[in-house]
N, C-alpha and C positions, 0 to 999 in steps of 0.2 A: 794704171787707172787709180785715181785717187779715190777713197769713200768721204760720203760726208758725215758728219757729226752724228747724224740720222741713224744712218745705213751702222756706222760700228757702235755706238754707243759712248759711252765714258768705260775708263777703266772699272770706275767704281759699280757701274752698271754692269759689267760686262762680270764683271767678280763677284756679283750679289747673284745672277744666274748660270755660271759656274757650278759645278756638283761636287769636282773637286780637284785639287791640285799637286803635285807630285814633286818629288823635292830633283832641284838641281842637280846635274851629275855631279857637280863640282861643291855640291854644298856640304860632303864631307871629307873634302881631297886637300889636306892640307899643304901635299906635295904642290899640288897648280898653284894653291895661294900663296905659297912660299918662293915659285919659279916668279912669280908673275909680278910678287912684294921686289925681288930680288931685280929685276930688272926696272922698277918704277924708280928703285934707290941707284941704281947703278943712271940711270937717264939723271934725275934730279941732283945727283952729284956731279956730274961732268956738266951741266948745267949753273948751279952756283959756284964751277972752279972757272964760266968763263969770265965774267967780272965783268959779263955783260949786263948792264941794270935790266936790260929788257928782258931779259931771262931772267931774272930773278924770282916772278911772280911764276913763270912754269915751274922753276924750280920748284917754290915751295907747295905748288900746288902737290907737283908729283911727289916731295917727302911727306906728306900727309899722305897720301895714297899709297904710298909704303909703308907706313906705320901701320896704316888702316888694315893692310894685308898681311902683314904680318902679325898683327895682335889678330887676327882672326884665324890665322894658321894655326897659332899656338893655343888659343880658342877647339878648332877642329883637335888638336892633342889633347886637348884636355875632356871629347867627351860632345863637345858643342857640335851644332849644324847653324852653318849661314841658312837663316831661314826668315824671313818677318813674322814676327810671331801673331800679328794680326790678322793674318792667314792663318792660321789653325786651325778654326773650325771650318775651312775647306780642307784641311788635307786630308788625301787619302785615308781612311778607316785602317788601311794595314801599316800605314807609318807609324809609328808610337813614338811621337814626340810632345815634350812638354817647352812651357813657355822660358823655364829656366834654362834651358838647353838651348835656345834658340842664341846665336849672334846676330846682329843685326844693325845696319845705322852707319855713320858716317862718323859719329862721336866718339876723337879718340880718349876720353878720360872714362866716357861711360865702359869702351871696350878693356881698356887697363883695370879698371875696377873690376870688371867684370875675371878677368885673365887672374887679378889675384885673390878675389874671393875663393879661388878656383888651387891657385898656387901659394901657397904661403910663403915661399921663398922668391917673389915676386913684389917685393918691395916699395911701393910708391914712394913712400917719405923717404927713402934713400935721397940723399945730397947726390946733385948731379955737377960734376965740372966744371963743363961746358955752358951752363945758363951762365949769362952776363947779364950786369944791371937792369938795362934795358931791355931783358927778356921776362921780367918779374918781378913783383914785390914779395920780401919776406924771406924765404929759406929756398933757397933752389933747389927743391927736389924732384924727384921720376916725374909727377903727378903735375907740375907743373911746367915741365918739359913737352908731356903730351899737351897741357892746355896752350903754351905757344904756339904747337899747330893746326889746332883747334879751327882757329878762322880760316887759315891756309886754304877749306874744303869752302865754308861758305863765303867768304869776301873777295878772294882771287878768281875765281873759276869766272865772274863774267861781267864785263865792264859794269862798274857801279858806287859810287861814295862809299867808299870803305868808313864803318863803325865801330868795327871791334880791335880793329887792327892798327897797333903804333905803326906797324911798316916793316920791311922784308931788305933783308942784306944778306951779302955773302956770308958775314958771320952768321946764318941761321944755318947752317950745313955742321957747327958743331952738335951743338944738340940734337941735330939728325942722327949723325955720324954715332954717339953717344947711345940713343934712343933703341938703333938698330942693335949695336953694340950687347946692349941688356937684355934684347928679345932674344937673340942668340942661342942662352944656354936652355931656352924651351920652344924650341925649332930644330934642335939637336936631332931629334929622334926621327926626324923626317927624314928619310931616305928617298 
């Protein structure tokens, strides 16, 4: 049976009479985000090794979505919950969370910021390898390694004039490869 529009609401309606909301099981299990990062990267690299152009755009969709997961893993290490922090003032009264504490968002440079305000040995402006010319202007560092993939979430995922995006090749699996590389030593402690 379908509802109409009527009958359920908007989200936004439906969340303004909401009393209150309780946090994901998952939104402090860094273990799941890490299985889950861990398989998105393992798909999107057998992906960009088949040199098939068609695949090219899942690929990079799905390395974005393993970055995503794994800076949010390492996020949950350091303290964080996946939460929107626009939700707050519903949550639960016995939660105690704050908005600084929240992860959140599709944005991998806002989460890399977020990961090294957090880690100091988490280095943005680290020079990265792997960027190639055409992956950047200026000094190929961490920081803009994440903004490579950046678009990967909003321009690939669904037929449409790409804007932000020079365009998607198999060389974009280095700086993947690399990216994951660096999350590594603060994903360590996940057992």
């Amino acid at each position: 049976m379908r509802s109409t529009a009527k009958e359920s609401g908007s989200s936004h309606e439906a969340m303004a009479t909401q009393k209150t909301v309780t946090l994901d099981k998952y939104a402090r299990n860094a273990r799941r985000w890490k299985e889950s990062a861990d398989i998105a990267y393992r798909a999107a690299t057998r992906l960009f090794e088949t040199r098939d152009l068609l695949l090219l755009f899942p690929a990079a969709t799905l390395g974005h979505h393993a970055l995503e997961m794994y800076l949010k893993a390492a996020l949950i290490c350091e303290g964080c919950t996946i939460f929107d922090p626009k939700k707050l003032k519903y949550l639960d009264p016995s939660i105690t969370l704050r908005k600084a504490d929240c992860a959140w968002g599709h944005d991998l440079v806002a989460l890399a910021r977020q990961l090294a305000a957090k880690r100091s040995d988490f280095d943005l402006t680290a020079k990265m390898r792997f960027l190639l010319p055409w992956h950047h202007t200026g000094v190929p560092t961490v920081e803009k390694g994440f903004e490579v993939f950046n678009p990967f979430f909003s321009e690939l995922r669904y037929p449409q004039e790409l804007s932000k995006l020079g365009g998607v090749g198999e060389d974009d699996k280095l700086p993947l490869d690399e990216l994951v590389a660096r999350l590594q030593p603060f994903l360590a402690k996940i057992k």
